[in-house]
N, C-alpha and C positions, 0 to 999 in steps of 0.2 A: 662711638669711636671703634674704630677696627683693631685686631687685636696688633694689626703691625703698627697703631696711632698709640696702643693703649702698652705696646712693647715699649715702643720712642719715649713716653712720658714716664714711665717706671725709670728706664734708664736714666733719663736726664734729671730726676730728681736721686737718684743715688749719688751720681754723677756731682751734682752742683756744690757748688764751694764758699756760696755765699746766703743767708737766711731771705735777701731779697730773690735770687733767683728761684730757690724752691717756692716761696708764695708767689711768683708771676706763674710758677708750668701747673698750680693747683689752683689760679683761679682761672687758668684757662682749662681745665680737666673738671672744673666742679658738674657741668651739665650731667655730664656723662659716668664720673666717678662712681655713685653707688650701680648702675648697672656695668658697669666695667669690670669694678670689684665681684660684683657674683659671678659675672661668668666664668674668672679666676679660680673658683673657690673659694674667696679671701676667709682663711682661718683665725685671725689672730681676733677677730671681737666674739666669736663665740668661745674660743677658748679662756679669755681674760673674763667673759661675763661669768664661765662656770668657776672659775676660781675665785672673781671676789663672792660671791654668794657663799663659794664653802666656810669663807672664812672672816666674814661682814656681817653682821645681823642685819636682816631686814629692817626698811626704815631707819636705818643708818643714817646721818642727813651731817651738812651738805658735803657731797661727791665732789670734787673735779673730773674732767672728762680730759685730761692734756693731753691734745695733740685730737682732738674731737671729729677734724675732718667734717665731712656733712653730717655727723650725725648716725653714723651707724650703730653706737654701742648705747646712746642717747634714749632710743627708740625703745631698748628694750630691758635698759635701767628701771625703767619708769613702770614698765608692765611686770616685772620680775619684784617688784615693793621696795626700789630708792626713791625714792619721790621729789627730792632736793637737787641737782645737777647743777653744775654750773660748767658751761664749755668752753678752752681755750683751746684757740689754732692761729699761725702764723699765718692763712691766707684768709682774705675777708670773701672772699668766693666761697670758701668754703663752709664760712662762717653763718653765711647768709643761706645756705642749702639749709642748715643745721637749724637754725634759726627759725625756719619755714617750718620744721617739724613740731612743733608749740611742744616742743619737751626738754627744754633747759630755762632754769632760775636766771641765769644771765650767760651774757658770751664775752668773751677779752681774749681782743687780737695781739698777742702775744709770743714774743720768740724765747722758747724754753732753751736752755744754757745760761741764758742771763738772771739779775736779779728777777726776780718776782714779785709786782706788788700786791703781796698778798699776806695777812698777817703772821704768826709765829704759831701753828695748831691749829692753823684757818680749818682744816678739810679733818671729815673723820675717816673717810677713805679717795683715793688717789687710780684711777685708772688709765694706762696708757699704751695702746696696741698700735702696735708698728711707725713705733715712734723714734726708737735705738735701733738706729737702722743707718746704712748707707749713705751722708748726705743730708742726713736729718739731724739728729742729736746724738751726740757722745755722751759718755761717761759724765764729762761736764754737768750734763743737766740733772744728775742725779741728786745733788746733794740739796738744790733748794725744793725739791718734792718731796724731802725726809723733814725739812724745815718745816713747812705749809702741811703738813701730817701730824696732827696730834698723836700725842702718845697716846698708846694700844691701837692709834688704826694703821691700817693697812694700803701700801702700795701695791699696785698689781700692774706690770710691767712686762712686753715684749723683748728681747733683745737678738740682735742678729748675730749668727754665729762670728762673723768677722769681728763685731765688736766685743763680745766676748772675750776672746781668746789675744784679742790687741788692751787689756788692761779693764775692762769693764768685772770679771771674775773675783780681779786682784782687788778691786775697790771695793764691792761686796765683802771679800774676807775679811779686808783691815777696814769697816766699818762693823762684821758683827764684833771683829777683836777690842773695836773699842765700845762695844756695850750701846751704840746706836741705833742699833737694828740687830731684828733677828728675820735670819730668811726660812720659812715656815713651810715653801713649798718650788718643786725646782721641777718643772714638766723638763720628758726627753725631748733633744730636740726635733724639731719636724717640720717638716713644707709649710708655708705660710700661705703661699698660691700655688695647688698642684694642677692648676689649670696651666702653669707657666712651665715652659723649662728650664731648666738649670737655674732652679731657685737656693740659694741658701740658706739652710738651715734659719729657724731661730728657736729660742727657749721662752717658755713662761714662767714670772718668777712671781711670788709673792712675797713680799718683804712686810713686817710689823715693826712698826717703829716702839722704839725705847720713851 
């Protein structure tokens, strides 16, 4: 993909307003997606991989990978000593990239904002980069990932500075005020793809569930 194919798909999945449209522009982008992404810079899987490690013990087991894409953060879960993974994403394209990399426990094609069937403390830690973003998931999705997190583990989450500052902050404070979580670590913000222009900001957060 060329970067004015690889501009048009970033836009139109910010852009899209409905959970079908963004899984039809990502199983059509899966070919190309992990090389697309590097030549971006894409920052947000190595930044979220350095912060669950800081604050995950090794062999931590089992992870969710939400919002998994082909597999980028997957790769090096597994080399870094999580050993358990398990991958959700809304496009089965991309599902299948991921899939291909023989480094996830299972995969479930899955639109995060909604319920999730997945038990109550299912996951000991929760990873999700460039997921709270444009187009993708709101604030909405946050509450059944502090569900499916047992207590003492950890979420580690991207969020875009628009989503932020539109009510995602606010929800963070009146979730630690109610003793549901505690947020443990809060990166400045920064470019997510400094290969792109006029990217906006996003934050790294880690949140430890109550």
């Amino acid at each position: 993909m060329t970067n004015g194919k690889q501009n048009s798909a970033l836009g139109a999945a910010y852009a899209a307003k409905r959970p079908e449209d963004v899984a039809a522009i990502y199983d059509s982008w899966a070919d190309t997606y992990d090389a697309d992404m590097s030549a971006a810079g894409y920052r947000h899987p190595t930044i979220c991989l350095a912060l669950l490690a800081r604050h995950l013990p090794r062999g931590a087991e089992p992870l969710l990978d939400a919002g998994a894409g082909t597999g980028l953060i997957g790769e090096w879960l597994s080399i870094t000593g999580y050993p358990k993974v398990e991958a959700l994403d809304i496009s089965q394209g991309m599902l299948d990239k991921a899939g291909a990399k023989g480094v996830y426990t299972a995969l479930h094609r899955l639109a995060m904002g909604d319920a999730l069937p997945f038990a109550d403390g299912a996951y000991a830690g929760i990873i999700s980069a460039g997921v709270f973003t444009s187009g993708h998931v709101g604030v909405e999705g946050l509450d059944e990932l502090i569900r499916i997190c047992r207590s003492g583990g950890v979420i580690v989450l991207t969020v875009k500075n628009t989503l932020w500052q539109a009510g995602f902050a606010a929800r963070i404070a009146e979730l630690e005020a109610q003793g549901r979580l505690m947020r443990v670590e809060e990166t400045r913000p920064y470019a997510s793809m400094p290969g792109e222009s006029d990217t906006v900001p996003s934050r790294g957060l880690v949140l430890r569930v109550s």
